[in-house]
Every structure is written in C-alpha cells, then in structure tokens.
PQR file of N, CA, C, O and H, with PARSE charges and radii, in Angstrom:
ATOM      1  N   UNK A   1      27.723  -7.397   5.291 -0.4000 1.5000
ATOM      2  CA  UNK A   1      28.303  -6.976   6.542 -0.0000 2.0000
ATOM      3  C   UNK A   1      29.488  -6.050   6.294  0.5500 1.7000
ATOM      4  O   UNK A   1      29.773  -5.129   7.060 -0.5500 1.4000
ATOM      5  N   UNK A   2      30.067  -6.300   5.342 -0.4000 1.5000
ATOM      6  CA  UNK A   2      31.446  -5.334   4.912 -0.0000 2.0000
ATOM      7  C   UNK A   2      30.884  -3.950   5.083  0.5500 1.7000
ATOM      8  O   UNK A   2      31.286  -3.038   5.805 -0.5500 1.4000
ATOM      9  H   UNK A   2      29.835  -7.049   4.720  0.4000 1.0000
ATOM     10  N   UNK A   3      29.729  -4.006   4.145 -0.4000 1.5000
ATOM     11  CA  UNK A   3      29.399  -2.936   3.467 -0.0000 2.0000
ATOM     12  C   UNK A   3      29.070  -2.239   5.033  0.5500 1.7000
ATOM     13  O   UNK A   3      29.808  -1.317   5.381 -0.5500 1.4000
ATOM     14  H   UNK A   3      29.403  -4.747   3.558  0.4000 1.0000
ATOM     15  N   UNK A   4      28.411  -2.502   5.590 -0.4000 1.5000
ATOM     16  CA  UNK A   4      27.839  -1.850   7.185 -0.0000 2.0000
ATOM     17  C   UNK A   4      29.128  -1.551   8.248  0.5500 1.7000
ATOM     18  O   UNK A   4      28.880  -0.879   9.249 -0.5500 1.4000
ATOM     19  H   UNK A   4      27.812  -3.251   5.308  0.4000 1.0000
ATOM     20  N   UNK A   5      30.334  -1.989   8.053 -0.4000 1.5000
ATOM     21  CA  UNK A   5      31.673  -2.346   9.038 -0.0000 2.0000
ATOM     22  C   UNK A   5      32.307  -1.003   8.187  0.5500 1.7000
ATOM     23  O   UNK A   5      32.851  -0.122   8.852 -0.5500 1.4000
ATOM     24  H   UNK A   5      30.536  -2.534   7.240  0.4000 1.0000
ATOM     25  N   UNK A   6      32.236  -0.890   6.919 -0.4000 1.5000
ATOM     26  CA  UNK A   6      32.968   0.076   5.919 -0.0000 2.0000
ATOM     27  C   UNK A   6      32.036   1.400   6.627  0.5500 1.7000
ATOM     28  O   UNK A   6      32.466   1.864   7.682 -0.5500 1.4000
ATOM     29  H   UNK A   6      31.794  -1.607   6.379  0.4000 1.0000
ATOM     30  N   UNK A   7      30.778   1.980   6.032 -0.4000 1.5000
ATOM     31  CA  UNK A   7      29.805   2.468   6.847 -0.0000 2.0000
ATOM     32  C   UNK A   7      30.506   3.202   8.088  0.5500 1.7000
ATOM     33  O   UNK A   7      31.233   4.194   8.128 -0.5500 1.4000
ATOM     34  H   UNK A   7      30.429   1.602   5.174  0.4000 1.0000
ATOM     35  N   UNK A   8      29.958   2.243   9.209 -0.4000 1.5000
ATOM     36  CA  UNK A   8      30.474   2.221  10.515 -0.0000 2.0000
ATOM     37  C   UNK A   8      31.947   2.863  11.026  0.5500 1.7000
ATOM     38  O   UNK A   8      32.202   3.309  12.145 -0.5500 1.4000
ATOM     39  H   UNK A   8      29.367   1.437   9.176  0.4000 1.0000
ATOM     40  N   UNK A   9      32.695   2.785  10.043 -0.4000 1.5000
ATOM     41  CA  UNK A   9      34.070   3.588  10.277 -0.0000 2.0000
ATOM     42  C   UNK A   9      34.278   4.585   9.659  0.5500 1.7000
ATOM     43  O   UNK A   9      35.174   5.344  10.029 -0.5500 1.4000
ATOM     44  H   UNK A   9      32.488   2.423   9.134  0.4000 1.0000
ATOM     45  N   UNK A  10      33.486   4.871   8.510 -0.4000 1.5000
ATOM     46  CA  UNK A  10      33.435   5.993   8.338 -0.0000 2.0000
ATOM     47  C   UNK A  10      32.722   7.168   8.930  0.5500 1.7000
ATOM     48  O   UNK A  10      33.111   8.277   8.564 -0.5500 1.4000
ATOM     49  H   UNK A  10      32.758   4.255   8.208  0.4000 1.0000
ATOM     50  N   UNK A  11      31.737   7.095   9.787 -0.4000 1.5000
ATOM     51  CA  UNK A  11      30.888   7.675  10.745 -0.0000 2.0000
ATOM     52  C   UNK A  11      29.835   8.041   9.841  0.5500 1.7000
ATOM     53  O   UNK A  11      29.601   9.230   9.621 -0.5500 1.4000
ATOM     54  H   UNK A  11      31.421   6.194  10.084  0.4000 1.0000
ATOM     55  N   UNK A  12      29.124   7.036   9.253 -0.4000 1.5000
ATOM     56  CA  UNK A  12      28.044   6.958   8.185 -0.0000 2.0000
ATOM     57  C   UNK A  12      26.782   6.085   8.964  0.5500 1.7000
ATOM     58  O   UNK A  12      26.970   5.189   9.787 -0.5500 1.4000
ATOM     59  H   UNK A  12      29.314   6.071   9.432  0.4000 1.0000
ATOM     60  N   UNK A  13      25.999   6.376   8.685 -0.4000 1.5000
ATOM     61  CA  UNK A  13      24.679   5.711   9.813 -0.0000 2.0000
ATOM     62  C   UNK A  13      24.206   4.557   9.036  0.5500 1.7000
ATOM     63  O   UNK A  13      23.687   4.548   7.920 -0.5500 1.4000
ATOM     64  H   UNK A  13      25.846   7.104   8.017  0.4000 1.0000
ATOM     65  N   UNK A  14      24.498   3.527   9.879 -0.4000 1.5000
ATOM     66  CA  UNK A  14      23.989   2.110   9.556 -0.0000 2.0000
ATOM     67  C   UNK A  14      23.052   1.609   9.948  0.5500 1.7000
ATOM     68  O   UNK A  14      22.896   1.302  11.130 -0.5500 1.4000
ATOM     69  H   UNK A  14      24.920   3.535  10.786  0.4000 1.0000
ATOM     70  N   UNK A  15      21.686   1.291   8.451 -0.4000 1.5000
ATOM     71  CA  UNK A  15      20.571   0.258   9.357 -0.0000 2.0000
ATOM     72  C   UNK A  15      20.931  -0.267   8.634  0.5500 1.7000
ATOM     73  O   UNK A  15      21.621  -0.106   7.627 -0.5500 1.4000
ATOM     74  H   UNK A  15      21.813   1.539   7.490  0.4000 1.0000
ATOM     75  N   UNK A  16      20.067  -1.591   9.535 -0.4000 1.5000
ATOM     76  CA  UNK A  16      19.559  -2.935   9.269 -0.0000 2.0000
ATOM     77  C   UNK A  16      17.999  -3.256   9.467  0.5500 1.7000
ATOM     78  O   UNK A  16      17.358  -3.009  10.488 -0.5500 1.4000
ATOM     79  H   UNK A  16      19.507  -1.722  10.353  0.4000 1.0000
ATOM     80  N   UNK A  17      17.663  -3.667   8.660 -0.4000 1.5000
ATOM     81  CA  UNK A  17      16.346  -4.189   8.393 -0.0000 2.0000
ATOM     82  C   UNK A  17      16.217  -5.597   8.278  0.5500 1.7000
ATOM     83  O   UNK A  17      16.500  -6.147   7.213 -0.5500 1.4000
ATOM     84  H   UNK A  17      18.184  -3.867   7.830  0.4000 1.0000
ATOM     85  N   UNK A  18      15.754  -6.342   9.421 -0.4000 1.5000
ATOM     86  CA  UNK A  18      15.021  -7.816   9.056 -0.0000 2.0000
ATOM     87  C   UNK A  18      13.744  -8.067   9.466  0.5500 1.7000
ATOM     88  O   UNK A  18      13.026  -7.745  10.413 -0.5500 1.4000
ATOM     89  H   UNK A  18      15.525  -5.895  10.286  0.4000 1.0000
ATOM     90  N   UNK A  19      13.644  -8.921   8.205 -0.4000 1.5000
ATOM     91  CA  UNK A  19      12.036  -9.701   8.188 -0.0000 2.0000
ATOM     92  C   UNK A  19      12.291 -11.141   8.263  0.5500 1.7000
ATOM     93  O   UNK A  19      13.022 -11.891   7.617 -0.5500 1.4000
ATOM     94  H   UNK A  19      14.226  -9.182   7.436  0.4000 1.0000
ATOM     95  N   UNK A  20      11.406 -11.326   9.325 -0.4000 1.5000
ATOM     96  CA  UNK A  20      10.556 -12.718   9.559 -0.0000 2.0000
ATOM     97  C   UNK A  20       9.732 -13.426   8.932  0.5500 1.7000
ATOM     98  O   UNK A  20       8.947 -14.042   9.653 -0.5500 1.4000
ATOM     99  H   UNK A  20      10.812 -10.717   9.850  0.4000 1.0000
ATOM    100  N   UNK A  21       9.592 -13.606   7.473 -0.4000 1.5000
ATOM    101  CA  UNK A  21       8.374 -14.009   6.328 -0.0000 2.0000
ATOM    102  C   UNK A  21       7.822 -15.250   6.595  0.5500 1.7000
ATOM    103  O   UNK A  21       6.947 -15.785   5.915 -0.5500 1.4000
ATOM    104  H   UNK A  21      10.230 -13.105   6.888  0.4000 1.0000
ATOM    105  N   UNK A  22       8.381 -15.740   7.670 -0.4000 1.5000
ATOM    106  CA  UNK A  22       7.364 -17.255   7.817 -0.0000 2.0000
ATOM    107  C   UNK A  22       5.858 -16.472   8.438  0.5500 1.7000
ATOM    108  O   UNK A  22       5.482 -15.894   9.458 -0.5500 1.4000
ATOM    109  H   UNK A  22       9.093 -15.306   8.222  0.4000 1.0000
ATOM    110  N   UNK A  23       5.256 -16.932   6.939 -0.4000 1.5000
ATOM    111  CA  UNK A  23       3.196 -16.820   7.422 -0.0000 2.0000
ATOM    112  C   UNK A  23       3.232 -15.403   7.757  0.5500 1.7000
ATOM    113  O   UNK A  23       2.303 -15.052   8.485 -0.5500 1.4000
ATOM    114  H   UNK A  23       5.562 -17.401   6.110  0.4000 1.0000
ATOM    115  N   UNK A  24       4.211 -14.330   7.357 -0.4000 1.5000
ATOM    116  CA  UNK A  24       3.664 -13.308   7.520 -0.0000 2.0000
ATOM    117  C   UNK A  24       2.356 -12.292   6.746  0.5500 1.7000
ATOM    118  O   UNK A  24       1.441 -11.578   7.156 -0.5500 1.4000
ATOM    119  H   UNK A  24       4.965 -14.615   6.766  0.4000 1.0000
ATOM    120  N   UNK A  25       2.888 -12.711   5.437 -0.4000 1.5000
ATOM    121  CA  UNK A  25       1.721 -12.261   4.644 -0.0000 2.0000
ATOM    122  C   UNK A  25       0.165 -12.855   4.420  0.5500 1.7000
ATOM    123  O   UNK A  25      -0.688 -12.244   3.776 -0.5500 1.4000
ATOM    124  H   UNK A  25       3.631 -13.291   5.103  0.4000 1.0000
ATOM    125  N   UNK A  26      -0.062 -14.220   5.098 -0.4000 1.5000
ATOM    126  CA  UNK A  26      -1.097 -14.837   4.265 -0.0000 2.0000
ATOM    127  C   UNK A  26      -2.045 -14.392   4.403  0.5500 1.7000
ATOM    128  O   UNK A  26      -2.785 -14.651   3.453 -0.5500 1.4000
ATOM    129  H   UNK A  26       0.631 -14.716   5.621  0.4000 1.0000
ATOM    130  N   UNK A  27      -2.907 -13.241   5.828 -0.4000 1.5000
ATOM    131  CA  UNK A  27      -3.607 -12.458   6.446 -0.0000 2.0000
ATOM    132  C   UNK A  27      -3.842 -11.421   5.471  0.5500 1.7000
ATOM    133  O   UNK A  27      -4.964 -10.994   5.196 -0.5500 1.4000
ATOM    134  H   UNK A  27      -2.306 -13.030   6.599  0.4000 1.0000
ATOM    135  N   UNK A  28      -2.520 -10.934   4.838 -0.4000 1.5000
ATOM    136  CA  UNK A  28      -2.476  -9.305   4.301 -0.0000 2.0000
ATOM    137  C   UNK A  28      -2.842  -8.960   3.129  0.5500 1.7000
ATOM    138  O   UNK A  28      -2.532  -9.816   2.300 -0.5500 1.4000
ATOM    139  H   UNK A  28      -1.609 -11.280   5.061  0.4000 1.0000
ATOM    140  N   UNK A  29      -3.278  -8.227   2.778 -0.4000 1.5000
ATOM    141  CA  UNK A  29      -3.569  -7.571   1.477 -0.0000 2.0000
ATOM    142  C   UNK A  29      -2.532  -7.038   1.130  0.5500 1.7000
ATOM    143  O   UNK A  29      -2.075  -6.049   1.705 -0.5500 1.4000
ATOM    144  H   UNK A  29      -3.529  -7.532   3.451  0.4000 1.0000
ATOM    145  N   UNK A  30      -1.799  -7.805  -0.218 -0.4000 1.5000
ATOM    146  CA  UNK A  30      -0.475  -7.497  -0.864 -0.0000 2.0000
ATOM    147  C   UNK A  30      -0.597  -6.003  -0.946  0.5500 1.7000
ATOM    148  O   UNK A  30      -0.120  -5.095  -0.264 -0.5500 1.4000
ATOM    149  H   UNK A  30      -2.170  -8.608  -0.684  0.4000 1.0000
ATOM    150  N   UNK A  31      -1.541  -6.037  -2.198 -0.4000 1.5000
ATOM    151  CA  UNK A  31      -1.439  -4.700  -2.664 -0.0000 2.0000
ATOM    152  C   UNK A  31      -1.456  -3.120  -1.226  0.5500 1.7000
ATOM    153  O   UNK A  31      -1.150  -1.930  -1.314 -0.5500 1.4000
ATOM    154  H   UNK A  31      -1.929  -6.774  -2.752  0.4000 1.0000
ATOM    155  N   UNK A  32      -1.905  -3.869  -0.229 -0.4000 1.5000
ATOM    156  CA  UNK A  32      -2.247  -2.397   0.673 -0.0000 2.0000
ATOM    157  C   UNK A  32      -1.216  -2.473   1.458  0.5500 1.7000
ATOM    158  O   UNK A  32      -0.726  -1.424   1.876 -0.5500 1.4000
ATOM    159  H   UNK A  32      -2.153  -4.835  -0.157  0.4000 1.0000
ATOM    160  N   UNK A  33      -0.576  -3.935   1.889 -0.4000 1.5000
ATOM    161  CA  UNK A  33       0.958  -3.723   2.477 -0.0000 2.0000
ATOM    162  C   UNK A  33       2.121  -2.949   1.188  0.5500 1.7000
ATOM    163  O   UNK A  33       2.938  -2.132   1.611 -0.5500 1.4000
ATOM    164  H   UNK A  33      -0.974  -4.787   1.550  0.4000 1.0000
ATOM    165  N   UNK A  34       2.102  -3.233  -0.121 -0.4000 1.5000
ATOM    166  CA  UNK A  34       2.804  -2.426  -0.903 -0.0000 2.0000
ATOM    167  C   UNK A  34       3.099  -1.018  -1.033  0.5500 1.7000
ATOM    168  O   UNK A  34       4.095  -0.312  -1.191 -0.5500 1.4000
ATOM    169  H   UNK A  34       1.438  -3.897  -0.464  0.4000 1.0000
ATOM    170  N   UNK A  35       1.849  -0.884  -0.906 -0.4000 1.5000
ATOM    171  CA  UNK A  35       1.911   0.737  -1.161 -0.0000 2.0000
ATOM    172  C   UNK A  35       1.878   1.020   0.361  0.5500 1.7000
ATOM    173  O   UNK A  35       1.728   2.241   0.403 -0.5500 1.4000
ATOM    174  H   UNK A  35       1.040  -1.459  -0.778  0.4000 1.0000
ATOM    175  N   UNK A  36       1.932   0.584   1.581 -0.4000 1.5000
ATOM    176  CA  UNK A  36       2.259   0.865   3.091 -0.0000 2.0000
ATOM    177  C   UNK A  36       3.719   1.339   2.875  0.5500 1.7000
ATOM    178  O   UNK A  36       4.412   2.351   2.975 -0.5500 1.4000
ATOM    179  H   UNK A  36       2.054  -0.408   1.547  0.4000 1.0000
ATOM    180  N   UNK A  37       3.805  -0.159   2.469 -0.4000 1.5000
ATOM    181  CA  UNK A  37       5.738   0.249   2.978 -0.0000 2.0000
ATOM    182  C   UNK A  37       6.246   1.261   1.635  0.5500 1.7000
ATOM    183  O   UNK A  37       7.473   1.301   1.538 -0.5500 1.4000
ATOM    184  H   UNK A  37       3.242  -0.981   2.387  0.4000 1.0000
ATOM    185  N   UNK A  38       5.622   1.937   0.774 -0.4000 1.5000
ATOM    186  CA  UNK A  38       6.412   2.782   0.130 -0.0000 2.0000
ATOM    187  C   UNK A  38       6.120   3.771   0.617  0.5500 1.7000
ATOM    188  O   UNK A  38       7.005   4.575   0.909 -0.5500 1.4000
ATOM    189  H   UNK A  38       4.625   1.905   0.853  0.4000 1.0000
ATOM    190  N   UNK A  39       4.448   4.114   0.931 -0.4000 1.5000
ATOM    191  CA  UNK A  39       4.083   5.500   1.485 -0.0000 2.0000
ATOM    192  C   UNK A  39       4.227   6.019   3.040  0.5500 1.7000
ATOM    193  O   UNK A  39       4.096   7.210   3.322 -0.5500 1.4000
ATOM    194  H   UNK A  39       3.728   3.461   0.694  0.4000 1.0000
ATOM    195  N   UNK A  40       4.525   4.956   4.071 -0.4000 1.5000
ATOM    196  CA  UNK A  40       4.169   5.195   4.854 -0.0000 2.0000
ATOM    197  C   UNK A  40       5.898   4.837   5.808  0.5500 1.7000
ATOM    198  O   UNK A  40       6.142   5.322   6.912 -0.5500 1.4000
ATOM    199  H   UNK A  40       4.632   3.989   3.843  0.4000 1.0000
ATOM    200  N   UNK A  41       6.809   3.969   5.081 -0.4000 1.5000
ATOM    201  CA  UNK A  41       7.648   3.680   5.987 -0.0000 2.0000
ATOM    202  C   UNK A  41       9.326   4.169   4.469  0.5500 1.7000
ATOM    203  O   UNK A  41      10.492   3.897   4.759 -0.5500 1.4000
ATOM    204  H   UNK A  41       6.611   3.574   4.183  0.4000 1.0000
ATOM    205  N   UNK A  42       9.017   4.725   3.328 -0.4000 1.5000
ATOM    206  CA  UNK A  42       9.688   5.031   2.172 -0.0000 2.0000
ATOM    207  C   UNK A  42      10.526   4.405   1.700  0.5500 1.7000
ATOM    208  O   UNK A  42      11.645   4.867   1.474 -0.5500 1.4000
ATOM    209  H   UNK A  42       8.071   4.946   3.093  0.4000 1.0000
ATOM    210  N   UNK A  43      10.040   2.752   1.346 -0.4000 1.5000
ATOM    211  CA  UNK A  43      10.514   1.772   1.063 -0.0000 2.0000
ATOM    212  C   UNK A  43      10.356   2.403  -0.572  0.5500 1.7000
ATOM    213  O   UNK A  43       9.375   2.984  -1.036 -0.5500 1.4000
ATOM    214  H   UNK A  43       9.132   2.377   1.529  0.4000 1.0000
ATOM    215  N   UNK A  44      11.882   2.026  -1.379 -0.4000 1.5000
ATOM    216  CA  UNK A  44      11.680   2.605  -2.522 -0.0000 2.0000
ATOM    217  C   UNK A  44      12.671   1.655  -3.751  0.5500 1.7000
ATOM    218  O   UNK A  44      13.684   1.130  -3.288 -0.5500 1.4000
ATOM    219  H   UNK A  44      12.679   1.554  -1.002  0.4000 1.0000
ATOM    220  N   UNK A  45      12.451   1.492  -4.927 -0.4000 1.5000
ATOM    221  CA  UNK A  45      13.198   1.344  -5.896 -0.0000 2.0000
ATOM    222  C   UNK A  45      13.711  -0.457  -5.364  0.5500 1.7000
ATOM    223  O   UNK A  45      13.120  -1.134  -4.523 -0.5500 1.4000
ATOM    224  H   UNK A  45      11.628   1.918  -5.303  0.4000 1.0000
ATOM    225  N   UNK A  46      14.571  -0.741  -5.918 -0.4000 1.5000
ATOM    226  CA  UNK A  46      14.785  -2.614  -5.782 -0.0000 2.0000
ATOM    227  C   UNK A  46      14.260  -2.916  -4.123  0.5500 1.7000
ATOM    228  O   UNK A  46      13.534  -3.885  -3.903 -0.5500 1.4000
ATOM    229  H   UNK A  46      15.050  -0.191  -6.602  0.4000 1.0000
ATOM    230  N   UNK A  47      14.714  -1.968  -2.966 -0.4000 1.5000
ATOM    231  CA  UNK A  47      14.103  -2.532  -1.945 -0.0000 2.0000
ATOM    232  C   UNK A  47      12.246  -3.055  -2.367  0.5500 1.7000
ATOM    233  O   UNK A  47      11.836  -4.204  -2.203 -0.5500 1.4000
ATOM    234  H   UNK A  47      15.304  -1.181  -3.145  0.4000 1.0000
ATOM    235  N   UNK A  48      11.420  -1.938  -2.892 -0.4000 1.5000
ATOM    236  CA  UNK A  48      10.503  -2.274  -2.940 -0.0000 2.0000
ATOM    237  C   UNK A  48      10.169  -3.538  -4.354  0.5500 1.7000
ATOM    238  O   UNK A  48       9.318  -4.418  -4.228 -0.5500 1.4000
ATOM    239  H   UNK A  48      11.753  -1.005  -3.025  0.4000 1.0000
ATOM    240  N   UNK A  49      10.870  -3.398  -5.393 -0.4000 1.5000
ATOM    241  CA  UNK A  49      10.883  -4.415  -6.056 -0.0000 2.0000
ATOM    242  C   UNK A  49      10.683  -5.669  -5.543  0.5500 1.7000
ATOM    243  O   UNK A  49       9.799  -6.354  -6.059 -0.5500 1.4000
ATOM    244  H   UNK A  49      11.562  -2.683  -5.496  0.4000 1.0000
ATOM    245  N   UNK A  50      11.442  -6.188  -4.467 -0.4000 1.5000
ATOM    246  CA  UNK A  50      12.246  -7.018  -4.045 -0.0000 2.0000
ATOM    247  C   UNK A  50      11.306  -7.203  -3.153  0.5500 1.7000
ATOM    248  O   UNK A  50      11.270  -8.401  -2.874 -0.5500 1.4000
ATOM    249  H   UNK A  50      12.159  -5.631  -4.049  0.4000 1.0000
ATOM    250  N   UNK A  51      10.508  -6.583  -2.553 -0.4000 1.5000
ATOM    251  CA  UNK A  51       9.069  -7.436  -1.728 -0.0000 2.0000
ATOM    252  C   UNK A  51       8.127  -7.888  -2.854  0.5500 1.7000
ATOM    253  O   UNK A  51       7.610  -9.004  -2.801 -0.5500 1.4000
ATOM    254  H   UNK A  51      10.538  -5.609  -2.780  0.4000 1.0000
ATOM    255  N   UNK A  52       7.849  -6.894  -4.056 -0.4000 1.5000
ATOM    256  CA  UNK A  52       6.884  -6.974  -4.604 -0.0000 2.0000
ATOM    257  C   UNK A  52       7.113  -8.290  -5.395  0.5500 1.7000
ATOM    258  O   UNK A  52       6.054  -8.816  -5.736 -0.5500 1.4000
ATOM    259  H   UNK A  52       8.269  -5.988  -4.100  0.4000 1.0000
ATOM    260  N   UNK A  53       8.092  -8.865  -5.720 -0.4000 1.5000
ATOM    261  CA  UNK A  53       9.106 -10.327  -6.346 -0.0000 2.0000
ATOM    262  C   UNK A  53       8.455 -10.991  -5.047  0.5500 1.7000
ATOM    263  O   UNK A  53       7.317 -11.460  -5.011 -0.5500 1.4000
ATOM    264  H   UNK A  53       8.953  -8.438  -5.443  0.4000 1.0000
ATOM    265  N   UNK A  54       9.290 -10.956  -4.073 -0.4000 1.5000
ATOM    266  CA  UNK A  54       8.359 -12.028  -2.620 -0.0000 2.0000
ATOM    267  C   UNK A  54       7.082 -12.046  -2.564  0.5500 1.7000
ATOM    268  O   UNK A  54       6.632 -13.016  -1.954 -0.5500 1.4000
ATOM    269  H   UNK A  54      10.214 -10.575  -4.103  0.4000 1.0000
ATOM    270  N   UNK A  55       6.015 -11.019  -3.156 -0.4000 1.5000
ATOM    271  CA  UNK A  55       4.598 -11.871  -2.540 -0.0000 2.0000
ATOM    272  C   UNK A  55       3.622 -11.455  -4.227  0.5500 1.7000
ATOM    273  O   UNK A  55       2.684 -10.660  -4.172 -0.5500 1.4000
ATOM    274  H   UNK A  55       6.380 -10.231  -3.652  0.4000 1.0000
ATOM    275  N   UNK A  56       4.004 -12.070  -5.497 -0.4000 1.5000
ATOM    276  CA  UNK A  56       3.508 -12.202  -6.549 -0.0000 2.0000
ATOM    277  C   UNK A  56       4.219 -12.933  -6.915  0.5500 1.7000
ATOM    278  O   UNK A  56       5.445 -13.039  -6.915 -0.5500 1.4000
ATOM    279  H   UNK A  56       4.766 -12.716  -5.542  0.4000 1.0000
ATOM    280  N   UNK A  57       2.865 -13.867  -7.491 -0.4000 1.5000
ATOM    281  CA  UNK A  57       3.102 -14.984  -8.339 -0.0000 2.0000
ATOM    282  C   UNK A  57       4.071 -16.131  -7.731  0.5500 1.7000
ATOM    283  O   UNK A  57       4.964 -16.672  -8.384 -0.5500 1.4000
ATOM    284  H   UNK A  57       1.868 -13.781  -7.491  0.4000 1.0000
ATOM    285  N   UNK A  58       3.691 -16.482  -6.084 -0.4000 1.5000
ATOM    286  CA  UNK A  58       4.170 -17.396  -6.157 -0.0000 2.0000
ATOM    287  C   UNK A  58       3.418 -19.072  -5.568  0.5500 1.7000
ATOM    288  O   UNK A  58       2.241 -18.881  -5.260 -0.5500 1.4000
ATOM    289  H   UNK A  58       2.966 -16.043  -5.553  0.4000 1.0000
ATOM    290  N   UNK A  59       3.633 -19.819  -5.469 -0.4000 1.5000
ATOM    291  CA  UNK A  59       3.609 -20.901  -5.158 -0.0000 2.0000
ATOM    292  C   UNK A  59       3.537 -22.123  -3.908  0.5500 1.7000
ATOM    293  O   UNK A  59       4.092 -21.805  -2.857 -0.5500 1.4000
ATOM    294  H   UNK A  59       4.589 -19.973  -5.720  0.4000 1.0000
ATOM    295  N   UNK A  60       3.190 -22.854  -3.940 -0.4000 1.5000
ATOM    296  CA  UNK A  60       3.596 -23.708  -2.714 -0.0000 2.0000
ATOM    297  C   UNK A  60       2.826 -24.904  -2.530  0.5500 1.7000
ATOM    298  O   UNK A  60       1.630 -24.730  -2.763 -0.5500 1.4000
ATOM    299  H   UNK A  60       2.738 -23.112  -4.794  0.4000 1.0000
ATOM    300  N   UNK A  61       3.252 -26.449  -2.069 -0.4000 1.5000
ATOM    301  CA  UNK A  61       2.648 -27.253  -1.483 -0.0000 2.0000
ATOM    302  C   UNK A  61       3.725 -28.396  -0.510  0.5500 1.7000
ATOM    303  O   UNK A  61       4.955 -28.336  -0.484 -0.5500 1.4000
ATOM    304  H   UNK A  61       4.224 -26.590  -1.879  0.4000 1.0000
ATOM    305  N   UNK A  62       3.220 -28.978  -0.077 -0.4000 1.5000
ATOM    306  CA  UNK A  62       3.951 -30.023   0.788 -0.0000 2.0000
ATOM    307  C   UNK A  62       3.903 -31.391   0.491  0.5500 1.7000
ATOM    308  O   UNK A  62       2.843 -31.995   0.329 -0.5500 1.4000
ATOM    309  H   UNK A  62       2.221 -29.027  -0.099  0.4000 1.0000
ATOM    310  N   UNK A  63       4.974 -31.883   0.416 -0.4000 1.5000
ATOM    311  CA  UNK A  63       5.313 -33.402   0.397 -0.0000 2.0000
ATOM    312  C   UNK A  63       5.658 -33.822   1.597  0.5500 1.7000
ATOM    313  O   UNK A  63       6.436 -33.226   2.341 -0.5500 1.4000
ATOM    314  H   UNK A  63       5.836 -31.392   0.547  0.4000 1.0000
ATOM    315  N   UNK A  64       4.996 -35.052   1.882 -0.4000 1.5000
ATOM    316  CA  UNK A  64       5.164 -35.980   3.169 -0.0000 2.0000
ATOM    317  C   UNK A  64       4.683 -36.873   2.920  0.5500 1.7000
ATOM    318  O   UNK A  64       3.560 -36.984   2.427 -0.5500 1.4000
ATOM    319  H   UNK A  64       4.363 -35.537   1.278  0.4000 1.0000
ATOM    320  N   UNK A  65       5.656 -37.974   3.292 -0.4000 1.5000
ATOM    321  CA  UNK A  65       5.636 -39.582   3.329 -0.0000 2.0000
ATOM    322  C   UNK A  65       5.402 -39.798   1.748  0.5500 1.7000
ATOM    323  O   UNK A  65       4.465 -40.517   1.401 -0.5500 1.4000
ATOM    324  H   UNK A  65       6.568 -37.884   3.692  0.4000 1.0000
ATOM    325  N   UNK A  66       6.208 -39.207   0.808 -0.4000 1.5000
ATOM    326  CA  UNK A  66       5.834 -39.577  -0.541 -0.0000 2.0000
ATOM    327  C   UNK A  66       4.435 -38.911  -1.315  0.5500 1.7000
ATOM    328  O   UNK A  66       4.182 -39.068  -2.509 -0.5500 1.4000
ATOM    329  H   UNK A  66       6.969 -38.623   1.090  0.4000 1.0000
ATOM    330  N   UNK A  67       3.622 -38.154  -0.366 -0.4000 1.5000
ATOM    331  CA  UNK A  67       2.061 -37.359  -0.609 -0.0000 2.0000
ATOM    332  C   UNK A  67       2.933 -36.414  -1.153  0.5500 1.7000
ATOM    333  O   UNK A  67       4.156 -36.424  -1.008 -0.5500 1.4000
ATOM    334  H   UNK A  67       3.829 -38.026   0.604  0.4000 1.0000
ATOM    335  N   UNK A  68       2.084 -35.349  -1.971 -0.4000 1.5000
ATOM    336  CA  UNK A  68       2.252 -34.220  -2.188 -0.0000 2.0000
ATOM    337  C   UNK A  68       0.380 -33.624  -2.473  0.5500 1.7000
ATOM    338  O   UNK A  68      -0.666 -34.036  -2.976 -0.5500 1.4000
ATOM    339  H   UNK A  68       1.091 -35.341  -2.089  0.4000 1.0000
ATOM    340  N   UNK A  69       0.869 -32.556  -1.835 -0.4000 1.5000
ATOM    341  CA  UNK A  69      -0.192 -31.753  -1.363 -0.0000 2.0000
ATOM    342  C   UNK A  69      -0.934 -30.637  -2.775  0.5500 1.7000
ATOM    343  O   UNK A  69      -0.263 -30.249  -3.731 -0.5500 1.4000
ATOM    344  H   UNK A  69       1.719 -32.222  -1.426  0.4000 1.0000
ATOM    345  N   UNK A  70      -2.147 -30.367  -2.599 -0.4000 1.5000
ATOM    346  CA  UNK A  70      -2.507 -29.564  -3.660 -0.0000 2.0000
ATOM    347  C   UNK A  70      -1.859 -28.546  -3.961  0.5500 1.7000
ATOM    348  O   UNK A  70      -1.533 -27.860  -2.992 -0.5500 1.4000
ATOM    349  H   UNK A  70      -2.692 -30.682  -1.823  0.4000 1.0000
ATOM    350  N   UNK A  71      -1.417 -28.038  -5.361 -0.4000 1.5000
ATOM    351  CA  UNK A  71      -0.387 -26.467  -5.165 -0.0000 2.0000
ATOM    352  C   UNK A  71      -1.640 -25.355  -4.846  0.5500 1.7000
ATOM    353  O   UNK A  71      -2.773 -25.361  -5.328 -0.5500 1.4000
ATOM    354  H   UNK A  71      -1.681 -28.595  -6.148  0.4000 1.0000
ATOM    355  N   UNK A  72      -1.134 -24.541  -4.012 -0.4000 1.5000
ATOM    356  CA  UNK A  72      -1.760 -23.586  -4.160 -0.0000 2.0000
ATOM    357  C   UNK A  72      -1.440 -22.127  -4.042  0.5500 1.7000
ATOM    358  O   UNK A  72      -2.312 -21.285  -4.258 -0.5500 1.4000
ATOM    359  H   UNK A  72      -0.213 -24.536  -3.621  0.4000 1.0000
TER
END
C-alpha cells in the first residue's frame, strides 16, 4: 500500500490487480491460461512466475472428523 500512496502523490498511475483463486483454475487449462495472461493481457517476468508457482505442482486434500481425504 505504501508503495501505491508513494505512486499516487507523485502523479504516477496506480493499478491494482486482484484475484479470487478459490476453484478458479480447476476448469482451466494451465498451460493456455499461461500463455493468455502473457500474450493477451502482458503479464510478464515474477508477475508471471508467480502464477506459474500457483498452479504447478501443487497439492491438496481434506481432513474432517479425524478422516483425511485422498491427496490429489
């Protein structure tokens, strides 16, 4: 937020970008949302790293009532 308030007074143009990642990807084809957001919206360098880290190689299952669920 500094960094955007610093920005902002200097008369420097501030975005913001948020994502909603609950169950957004499980529909999508990693690889064709990847190369979307570089070619098509110029998502570039650690931004794009930094999705490609969020949807490779990862994990998940659920525990309840002491169960734990298959990883998958």
């Amino acid at each position: 937020m500094s960094d955007a308030f610093v920005a902002a007074d200097t008369g420097q143009a501030t975005l913001l970008g948020l994502l909603d990642l609950t169950a957004a990807f499980d529909t999508v084809d990693q690889a064709i949302l990847i190369e979307s957001l570089r070619l098509m919206f110029g998502v570039i360098d650690s931004a794009l790293d930094w999705m490609k880290s969020y949807l490779t190689g990862r994990t998940q299952h659920v525990r309840y009532r002491g169960e734990v669920s298959t990883t998958m």
